[in-house]
C-alpha positions in Angstrom: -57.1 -30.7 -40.1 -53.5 -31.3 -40.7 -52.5 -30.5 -37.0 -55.1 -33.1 -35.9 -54.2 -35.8 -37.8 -50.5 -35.5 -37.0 -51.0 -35.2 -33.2 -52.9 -38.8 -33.5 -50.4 -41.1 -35.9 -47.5 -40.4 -33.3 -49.7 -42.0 -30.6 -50.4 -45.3 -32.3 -48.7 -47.9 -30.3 -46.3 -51.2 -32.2 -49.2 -53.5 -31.5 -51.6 -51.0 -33.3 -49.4 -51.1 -36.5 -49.3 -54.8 -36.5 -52.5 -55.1 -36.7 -52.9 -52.6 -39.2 -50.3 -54.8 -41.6 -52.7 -57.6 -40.4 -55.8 -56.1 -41.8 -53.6 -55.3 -45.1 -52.3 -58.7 -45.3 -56.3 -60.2 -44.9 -57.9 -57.4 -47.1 -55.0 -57.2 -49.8 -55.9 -53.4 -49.9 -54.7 -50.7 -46.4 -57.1 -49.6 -44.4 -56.1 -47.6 -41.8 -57.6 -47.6 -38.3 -56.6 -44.4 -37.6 -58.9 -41.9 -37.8 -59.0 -38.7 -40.2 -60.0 -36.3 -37.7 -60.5 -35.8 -34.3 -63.9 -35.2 -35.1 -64.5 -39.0 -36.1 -62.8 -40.3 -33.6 -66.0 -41.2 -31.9 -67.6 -42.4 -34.9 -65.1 -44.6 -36.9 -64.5 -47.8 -35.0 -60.8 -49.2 -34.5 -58.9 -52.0 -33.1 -58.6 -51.4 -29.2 -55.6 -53.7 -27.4 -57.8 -53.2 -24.3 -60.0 -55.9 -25.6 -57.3 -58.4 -25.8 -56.2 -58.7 -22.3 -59.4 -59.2 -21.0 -60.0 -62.1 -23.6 -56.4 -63.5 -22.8 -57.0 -63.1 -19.1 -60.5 -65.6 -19.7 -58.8 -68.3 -21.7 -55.8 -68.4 -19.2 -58.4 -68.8 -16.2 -60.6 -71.2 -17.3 -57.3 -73.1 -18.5 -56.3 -73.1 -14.8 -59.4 -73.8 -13.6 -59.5 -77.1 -15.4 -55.8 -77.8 -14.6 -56.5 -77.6 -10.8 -60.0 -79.4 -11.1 -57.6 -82.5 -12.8 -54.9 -82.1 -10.1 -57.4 -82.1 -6.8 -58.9 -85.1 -8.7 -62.4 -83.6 -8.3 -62.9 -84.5 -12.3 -61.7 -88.0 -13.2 -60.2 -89.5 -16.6 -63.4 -91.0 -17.3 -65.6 -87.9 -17.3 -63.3 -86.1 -19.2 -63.2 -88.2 -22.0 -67.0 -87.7 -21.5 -65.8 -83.7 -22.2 -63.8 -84.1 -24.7 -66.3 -86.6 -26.6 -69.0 -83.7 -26.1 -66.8 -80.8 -27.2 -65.2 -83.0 -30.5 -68.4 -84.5 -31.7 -71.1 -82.0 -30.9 -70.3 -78.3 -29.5 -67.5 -77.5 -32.1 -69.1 -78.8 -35.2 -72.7 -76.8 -34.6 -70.1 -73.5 -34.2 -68.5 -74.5 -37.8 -71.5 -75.0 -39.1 -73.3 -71.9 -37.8 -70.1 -69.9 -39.1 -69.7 -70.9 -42.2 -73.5 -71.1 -43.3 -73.9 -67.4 -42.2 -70.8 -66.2 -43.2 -70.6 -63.8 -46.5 -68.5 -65.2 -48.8 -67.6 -62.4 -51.2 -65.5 -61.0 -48.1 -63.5 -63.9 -48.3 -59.9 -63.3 -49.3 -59.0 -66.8 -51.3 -55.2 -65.6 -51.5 -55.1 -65.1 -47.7 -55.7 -68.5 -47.1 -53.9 -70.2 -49.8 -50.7 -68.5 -48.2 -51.6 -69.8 -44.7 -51.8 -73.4 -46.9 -48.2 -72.6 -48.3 -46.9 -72.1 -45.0 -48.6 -74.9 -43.2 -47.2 -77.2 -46.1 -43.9 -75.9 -45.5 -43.6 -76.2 -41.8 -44.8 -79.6 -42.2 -42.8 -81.0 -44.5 -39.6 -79.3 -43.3 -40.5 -80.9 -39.5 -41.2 -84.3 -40.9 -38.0 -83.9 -43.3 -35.7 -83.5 -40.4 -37.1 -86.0 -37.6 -36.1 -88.7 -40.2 -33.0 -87.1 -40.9 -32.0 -86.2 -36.6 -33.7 -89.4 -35.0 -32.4 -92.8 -34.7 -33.8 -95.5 -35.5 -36.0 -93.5 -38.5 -39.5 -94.1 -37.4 -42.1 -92.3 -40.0 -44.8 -92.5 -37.1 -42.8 -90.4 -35.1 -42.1 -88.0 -38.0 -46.0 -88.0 -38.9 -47.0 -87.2 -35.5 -44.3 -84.2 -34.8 -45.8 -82.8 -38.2 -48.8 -82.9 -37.3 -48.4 -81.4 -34.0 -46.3 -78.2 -35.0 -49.3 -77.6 -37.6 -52.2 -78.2 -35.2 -52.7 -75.4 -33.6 -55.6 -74.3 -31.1 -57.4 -72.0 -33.0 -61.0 -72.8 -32.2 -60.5 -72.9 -28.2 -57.7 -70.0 -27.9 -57.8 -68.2 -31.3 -61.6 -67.6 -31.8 -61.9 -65.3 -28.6 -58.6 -63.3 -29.2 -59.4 -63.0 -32.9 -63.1 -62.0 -31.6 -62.1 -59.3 -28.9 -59.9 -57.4 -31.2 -61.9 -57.3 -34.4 -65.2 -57.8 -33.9 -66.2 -54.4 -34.0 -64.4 -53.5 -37.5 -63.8 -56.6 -39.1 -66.4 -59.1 -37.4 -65.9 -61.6 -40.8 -62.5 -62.2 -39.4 -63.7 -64.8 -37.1 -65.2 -66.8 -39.9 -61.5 -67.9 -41.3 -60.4 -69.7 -38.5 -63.0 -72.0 -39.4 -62.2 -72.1 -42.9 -58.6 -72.9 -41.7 -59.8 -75.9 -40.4 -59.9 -78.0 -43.7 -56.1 -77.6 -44.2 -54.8 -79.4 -42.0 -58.0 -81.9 -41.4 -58.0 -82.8 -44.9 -54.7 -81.6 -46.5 -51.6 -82.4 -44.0 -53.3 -84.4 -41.5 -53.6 -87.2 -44.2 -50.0 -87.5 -44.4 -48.7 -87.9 -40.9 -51.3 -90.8 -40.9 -49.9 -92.0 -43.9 -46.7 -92.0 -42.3 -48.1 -93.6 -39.3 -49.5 -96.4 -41.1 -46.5 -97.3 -42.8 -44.5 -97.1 -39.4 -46.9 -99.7 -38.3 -47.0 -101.6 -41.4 -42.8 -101.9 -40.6 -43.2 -103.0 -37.4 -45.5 -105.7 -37.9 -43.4 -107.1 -40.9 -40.4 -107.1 -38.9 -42.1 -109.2 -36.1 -42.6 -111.5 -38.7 -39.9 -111.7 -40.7 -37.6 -113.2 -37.8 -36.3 -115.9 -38.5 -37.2 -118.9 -36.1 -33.9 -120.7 -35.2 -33.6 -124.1 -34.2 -32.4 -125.7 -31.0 -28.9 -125.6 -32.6 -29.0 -122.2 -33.6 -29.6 -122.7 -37.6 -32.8 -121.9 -39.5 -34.7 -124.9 -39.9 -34.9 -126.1 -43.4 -38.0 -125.2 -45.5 -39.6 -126.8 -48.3 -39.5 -125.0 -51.8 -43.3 -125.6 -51.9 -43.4 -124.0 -48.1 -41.5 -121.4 -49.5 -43.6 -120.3 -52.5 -46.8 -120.3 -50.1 -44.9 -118.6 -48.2 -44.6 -116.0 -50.4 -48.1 -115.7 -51.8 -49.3 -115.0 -48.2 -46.6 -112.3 -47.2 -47.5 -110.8 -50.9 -51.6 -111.1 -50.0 -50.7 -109.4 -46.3 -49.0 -106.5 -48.0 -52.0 -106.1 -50.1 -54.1 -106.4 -47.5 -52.0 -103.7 -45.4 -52.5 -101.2 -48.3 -55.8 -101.6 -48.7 -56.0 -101.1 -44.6 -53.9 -97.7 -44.9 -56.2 -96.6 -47.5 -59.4 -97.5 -45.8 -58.4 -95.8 -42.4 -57.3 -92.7 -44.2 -60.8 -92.2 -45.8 -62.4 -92.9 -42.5 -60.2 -90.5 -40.4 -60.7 -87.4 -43.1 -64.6 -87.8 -44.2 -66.0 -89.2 -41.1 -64.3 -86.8 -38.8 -67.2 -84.4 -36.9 -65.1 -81.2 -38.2 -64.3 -81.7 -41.7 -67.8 -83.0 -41.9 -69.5 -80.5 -40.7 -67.0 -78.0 -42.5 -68.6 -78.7 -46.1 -72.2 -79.0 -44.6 -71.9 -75.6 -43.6 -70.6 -74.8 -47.1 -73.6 -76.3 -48.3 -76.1 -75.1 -46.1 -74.5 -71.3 -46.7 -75.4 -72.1 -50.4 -79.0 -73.6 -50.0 -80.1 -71.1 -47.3 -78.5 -68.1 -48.7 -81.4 -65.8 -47.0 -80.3 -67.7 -43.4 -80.7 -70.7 -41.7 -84.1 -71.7 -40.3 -84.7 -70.6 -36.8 -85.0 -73.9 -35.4 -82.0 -74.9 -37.0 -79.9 -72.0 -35.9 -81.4 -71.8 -32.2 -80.3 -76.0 -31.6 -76.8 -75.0 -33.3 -76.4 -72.1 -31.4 -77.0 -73.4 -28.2 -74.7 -76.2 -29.0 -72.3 -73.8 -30.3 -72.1 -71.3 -27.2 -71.0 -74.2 -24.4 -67.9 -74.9 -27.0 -65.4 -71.8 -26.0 -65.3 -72.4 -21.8 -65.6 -76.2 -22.4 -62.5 -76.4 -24.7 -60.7 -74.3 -22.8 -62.1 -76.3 -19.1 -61.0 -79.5 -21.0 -57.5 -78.4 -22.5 -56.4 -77.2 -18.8 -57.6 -81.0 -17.7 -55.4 -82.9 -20.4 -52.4 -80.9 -19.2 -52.5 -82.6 -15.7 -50.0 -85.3 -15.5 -48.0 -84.0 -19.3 -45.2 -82.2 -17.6 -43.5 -85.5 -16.2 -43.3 -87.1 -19.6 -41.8 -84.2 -21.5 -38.4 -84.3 -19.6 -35.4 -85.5 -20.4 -33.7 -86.4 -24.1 -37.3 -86.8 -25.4 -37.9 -83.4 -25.1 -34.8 -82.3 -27.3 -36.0 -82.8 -30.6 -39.9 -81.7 -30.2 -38.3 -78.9 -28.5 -35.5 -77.9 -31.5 -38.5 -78.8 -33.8 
């Protein structure tokens, strides 16, 4: 017994033990994927890095193969936004919704993702923080938008099927929190960098206005007091009316987006159909659900055509240092 467990922990490569302190950090408890004996080697199930090249090797090519179908022109901008309209609205809400309506929630590990939260908060703030600080003239748009992009990440297209090919035979639930990852940023940080964005717009538009209109002679033309005070009560009634503008297109961009939306319907429907979704539901959804991975992936090799030109030059410094 003791000879046969020793001859096996030697073997276990670095990537093994990472995602051994993976599974600890996800479980809050060890669990080893090593096996006890040699005898249930065969039986226990364990995480096998043969699984993940294969799965990188498939994202990679269908990334290319949408790259080159953009750069021989054989797919054009218009039927790509058709893709991407088809893949945002319809194929990867039915997969969120089929995941999180089926998935078992007492395996969830709340503290997991409230660290993920923590982090994401951080990065954010600390990217935003310093693109006001570094760039000149301070634009918040520009800060909002870096923000956001260091804390979107690809985890539906690129993550599920990595995430998938290592774990799915041990830990199959681990799948299920890259959905429930989704709402931080959709509905947490996201907010904010269009927040920021509003206000860089709101800026802009009063500047264009404030300018003063000179005269033939170069002096501001003389105004009125009564000018003046109307004056006033409008630019006081358009600030209002930019608030309430900011407020109004937050609210639409979180709750009517297809993915947070469908993200607490399938909270809901894992509550009201806690013996499973009905089978025509879960067939339609499924269907859906199943064209989402190679589309995403087709589509995200298509947007890259044509990128590479405009991130040269000083405005790649700070996205880069960022």
């Amino acid at each position: 017994m003791e000879s046969g467990s020793t001859s096996v922990v030697p073997n276990k490569t670095a990537a093994a033990l990472l995602m051994d302190a993976a599974i600890v950090a996800i479980n809050g408890t060890a669990t080893s994927t090593t096996p006890m004996t040699p005898g249930d080697d065969d039986d226990q199930p364990s995480i096998s890095m043969d699984n993940l090249y294969p799965a990188l090797i498939q994202c990679f090519a269908i990334i290319i193969c949408g790259y080159l179908a953009g750069r021989l022109n054989i797919i054009t901008n218009t039927e790509a936004k058709g893709l991407n309209t088809f893949v945002g609205t319809f194929a990867l809400p039915s997969v969120i919704f089929l995941s999180l309506a089926e998935l078992n929630w007492s395996t969830v590990n709340w503290n997991f993702l409230l660290s993920i939260l923590i982090s994401k908060t951080i990065v954010f703030l600390a990217v935003a923080i310093i693109s006001l600080l570094v760039a000149r003239p301070v634009n918040y748009g520009r800060a909002g938008l870096l923000a956001i992009f260091c804390t979107q990440s690809n985890d539906f297209a690129i993550g599920f099927p990595i995430v998938t090919a290592l774990y799915s035979k041990i830990h199959p639930e681990y799948a299920s929190y890259i959905y429930l990852l989704a709402p931080i940023s959709l509905a947490i940080l996201n907010p904010i960098g269009y927040v920021l964005c509003e206000i860089s717009k709101i800026k802009a538009k009063a500047a264009a206005e404030n300018e003063p209109v000179e005269s033939a002679n170069g002096r501001r033309p003389s105004v009125p007091p009564c000018s003046q005070m109307s004056d006033s009560a409008n630019s006081n009634r358009k600030l209002l009316k930019g608030k309430v503008l900011v407020v109004v297109k937050i609210i639409e961009s979180v709750f009517f987006n297809p993915v947070l939306l469908m993200t607490v319907l399938g909270v809901i429907g894992g509550r009201i159909f806690q013996n499973g979704l009905p089978v025509f539901l879960s067939s339609i959804l499924q269907v859906l659900g199943n064209s989402f991975s190679g589309t995403a992936l087709f589509l995200l090799g298509l947007r890259m055509v044509g990128k590479a030109a405009t991130l040269q030059g000083p405005g790649f410094i700070l996205p880069g240092i960022l």
